[in-house]
N, C-alpha and C positions, 0 to 999 in steps of 0.2 A: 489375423482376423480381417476376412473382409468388409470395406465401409458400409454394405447393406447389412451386414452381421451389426456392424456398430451401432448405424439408426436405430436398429430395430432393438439393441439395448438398452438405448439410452429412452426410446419410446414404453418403454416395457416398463424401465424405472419411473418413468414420469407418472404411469399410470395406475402402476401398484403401491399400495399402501406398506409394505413391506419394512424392514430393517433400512434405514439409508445407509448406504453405499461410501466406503472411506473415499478419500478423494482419489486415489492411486490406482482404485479399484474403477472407480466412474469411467475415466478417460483413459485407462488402461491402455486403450489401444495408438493414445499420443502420446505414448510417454515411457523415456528411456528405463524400463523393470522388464523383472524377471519371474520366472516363480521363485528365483534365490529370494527376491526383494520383500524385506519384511514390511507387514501392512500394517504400521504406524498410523496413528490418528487420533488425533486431539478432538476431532470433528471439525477440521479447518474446509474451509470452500462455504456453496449453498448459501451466499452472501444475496439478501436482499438488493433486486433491483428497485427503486421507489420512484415511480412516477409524480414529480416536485409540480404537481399543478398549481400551488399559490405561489411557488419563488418562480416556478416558469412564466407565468402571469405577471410578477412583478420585474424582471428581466425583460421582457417580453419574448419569452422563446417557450411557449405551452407545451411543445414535445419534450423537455428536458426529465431526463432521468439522471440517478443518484446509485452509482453502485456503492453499498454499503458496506465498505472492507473493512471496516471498523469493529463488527460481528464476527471477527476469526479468534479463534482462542484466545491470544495475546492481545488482541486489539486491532490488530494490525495485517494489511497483506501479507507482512513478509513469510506467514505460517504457509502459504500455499506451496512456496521454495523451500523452505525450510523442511518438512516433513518429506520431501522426494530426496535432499541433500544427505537427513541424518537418517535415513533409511537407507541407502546407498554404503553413505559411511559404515553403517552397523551390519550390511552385507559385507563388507571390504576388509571386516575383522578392525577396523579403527577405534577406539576406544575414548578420543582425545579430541573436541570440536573448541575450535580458536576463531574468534571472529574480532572485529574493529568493529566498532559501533557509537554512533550516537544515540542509541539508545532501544529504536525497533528491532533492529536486528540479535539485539545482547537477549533481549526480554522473549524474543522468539524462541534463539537457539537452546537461550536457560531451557527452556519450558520442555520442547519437541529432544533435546541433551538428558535431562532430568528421565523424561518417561523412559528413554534409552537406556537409562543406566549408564551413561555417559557421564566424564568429567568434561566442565564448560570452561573456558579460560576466556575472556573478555576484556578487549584492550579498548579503553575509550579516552576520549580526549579531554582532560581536567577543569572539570566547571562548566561543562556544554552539552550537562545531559540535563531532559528534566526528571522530575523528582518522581514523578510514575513507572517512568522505563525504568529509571534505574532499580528501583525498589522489584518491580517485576524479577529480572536480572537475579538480584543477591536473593528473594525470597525463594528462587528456586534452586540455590545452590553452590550459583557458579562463582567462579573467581573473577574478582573485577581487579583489574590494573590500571590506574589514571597516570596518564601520560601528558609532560609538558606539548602543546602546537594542537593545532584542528583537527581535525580528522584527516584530511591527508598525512599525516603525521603518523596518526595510529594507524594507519591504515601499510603505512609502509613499516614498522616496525613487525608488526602480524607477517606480512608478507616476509621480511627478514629472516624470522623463526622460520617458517614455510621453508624458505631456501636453504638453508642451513639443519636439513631435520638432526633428530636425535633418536638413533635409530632403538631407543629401547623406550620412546617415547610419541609412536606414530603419531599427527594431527591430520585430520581435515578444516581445512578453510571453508567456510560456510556463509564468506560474504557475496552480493552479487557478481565479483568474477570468477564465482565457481560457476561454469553452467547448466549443472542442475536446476540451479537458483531462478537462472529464467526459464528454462523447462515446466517448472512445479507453477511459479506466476503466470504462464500465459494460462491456464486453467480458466481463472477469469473474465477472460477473451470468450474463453466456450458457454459460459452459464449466460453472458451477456445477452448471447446469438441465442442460446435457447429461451432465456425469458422473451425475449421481443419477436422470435420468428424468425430472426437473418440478423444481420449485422446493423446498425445503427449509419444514420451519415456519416458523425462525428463524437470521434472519442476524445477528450480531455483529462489530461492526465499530472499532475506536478509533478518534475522531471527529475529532484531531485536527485540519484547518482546515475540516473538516468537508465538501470536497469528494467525498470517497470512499464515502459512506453516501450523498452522493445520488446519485451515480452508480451506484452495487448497484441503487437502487428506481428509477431511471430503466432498466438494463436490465431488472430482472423485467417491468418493465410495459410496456415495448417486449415482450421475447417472448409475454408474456400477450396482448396486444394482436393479435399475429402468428397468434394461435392454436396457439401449439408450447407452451406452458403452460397449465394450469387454473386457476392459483392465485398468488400471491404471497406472501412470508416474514412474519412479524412482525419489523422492524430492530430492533436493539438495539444503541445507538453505546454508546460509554462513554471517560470522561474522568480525568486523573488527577486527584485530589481536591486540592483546594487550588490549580488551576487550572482549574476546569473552571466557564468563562461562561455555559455551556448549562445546565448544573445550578443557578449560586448566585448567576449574575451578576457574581462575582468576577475581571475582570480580570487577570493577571501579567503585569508587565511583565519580570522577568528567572528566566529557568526558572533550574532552584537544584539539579535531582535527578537519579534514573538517567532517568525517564520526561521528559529534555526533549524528544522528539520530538514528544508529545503533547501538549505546556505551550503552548497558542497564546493570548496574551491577549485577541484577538477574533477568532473564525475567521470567516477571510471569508466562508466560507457558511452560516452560521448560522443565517440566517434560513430557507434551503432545508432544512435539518437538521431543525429543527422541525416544519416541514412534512410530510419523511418520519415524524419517529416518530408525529405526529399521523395521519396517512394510512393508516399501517401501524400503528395500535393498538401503538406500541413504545413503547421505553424510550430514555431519555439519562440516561445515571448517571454517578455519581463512582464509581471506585477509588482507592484507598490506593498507595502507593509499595510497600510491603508487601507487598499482593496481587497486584501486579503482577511483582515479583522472582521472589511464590512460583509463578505461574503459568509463566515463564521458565523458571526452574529445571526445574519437573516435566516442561515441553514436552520440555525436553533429557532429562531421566532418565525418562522414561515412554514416548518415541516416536521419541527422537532428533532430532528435529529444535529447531538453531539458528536462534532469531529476534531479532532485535532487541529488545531490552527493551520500547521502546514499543507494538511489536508483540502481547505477553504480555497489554495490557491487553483485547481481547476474550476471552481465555479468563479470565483474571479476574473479569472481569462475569457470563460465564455462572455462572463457581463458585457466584458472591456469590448469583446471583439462583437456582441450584438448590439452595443451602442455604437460602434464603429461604422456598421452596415456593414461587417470584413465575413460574416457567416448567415446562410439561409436561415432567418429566423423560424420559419415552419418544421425545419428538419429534425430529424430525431436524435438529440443530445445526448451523451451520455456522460456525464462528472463522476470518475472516480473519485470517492474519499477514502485514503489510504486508511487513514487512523481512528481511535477515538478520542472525546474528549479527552479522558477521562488520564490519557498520557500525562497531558500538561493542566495540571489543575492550578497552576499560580499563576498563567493567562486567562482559565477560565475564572478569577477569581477577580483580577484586574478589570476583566471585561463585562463584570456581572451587571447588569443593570438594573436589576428590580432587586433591594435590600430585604431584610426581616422585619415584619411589622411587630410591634409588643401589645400584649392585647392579658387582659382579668379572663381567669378558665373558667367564662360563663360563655354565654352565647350571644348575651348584651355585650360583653367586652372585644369579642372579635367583630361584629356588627360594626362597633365603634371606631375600631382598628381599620376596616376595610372602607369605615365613611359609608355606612349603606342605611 
């Protein structure tokens, strides 16, 4: 398909009221399918961009925008990779999806595994999932295996199985170093560029195993590439501090806080991480535990929107780095939020500020309650 073929589909879609388009089908023409490739859909992608004018005011950065990946089926980005991976698999004749998770990725694969008719096997790290994903996960089917050590731990055990197949028991790997996985993620990249017109200055991302940042700068520079862009972002990953390999070289082997989604001892893609911020004239930082609650917090009381704590750590970064003076405050932001609340409700539950008031089921009695 030629790229003037592609504008004009993607113009076409914009402007018709029509059936919306599964993801695989929108960008079809970025993305490794076939007509073998079955059109799987949960309805993942078509994530809210939200223009944060009171947190960007309160920050001071007014251009700041909020991509809301927290609105994909499961909660979570990972549905964007996920749905290109077990579509693939389910073309390949594979029957059998195995993934290492802390918990996004289990709740994914349950989900996009399930609709397949697929068996899901999920190896995760013992006491280091929260109580949402995990429940995702088993309520859709899969098998869960708790494993002693962190996630690099599970992560090589999964991988082990891989290596050693059982030939009457095929698997596909479904974590991010399958590369479908960032195939299906840079999508994101492309809705960005079409909600705002071109590409943003600066994209902010929590780097977490670090497949999701290269996946943003592999679509910008697919659509720049394409000619549908001018330009590309400056990345800006960011890590939680005292975990963060990318910044200090400090290893964790057992996340310990609210931000363990973003605790990975060695992100598998690390070295591509690098690559992008060096590419893209960015940054890889640490955040604090701290700055990360308070950016949480404000997402909720500034704009409404419920994200997963670890999620919180790109608009952290930005704070950090527009009170720095280290980023153009005029420029056009953009904060992914990977997840939702609604993952880790025993932080949201710690962190709640405004209690239940008790009040008589009159109208005098809530009046009283409310002090009015």
């Amino acid at each position: 398909m030629r790229m003037s073929d592609v504008l004009r589909q993607l113009r076409q879609q914009q402007a018709t009221a029509g059936a919306r388009p599964r993801l695989l089908e929108r960008f079809e023409a970025f993305l490794p399918v076939s007509d073998a490739t079955p059109l799987l859909s949960l309805g993942e992608g078509f994530t809210p961009l939200v223009h944060a004018r009171s947190l960007g005011r309160a920050i001071g950065c007014p251009q700041l925008h909020l991509k809301v990946e927290g609105q994909n089926p499961t909660g979570s980005f990972k549905d964007r990779g996920m749905v290109l991976t077990v579509a693939r698999a389910l073309e390949d004749g594979v029957r059998v999806l195995i993934c290492a998770s802390t918990g996004n990725t289990a709740a994914s694969a349950a989900a996009y595994g399930a609709h397949a008719g697929m068996e899901v096997v999920v190896v995760l790290p013992r006491g280091q999932v929260a109580a949402g994903k995990l429940l995702q996960a088993q309520v859709a089917g899969a098998r869960v295996v708790a494993v002693d050590g962190g996630f690099d731990a599970a992560l090589a055990t999964v991988r082990a199985l891989i290596d050693d197949p059982d030939p009457r028991r095929p698997l596909t790997l479904v974590n991010s170093v399958n590369p479908l996985r960032i195939e299906g993620q840079k999508t994101a990249a492309f809705e960005v560029c079409e909600d705002l017109g071109g590409s943003p200055d600066y994209l902010a991302v929590p780097v977490g195993n670090a497949g999701n940042i290269t996946a943003y700068w592999r679509g910008f520079n697919d659509y720049r590439s394409s000619g549908l862009v001018e330009t590309v972002p400056v990345m800006l990953g960011f890590q939680a501090a005292g975990a963060a390999p990318l910044v200090d070289g400090s290893p964790v082997d057992e996340p310990r806080t609210v931000a363990t989604a973003i605790r990975i001892g060695r992100p598998v893609s690390g070295e591509s991480a690098l690559r992008v911020r060096d590419e893209s004239g960015g940054r890889i930082e640490a955040v604090t535990d701290e700055q990360i609650l308070d950016a949480y917090r404000d997402l909720a009381r500034y704009e409404g929107i419920f994200c997963e704590p670890a999620s919180a750590a790109s608009v952290a970064g930005v704070r950090k780095l527009a009170a720095d003076g280290a980023i153009d405050p005029g420029a056009t932001i953009v904060c992914v939020l990977t997840g939702h609340g609604l993952k880790d409700p025993d932080t949201a539950r710690r962190e709640q500020a405004v209690g239940t008031l008790d009040a008589e089921p009159t109208a005098a009695g809530v009046r009283q309650a409310l002090g009015w």
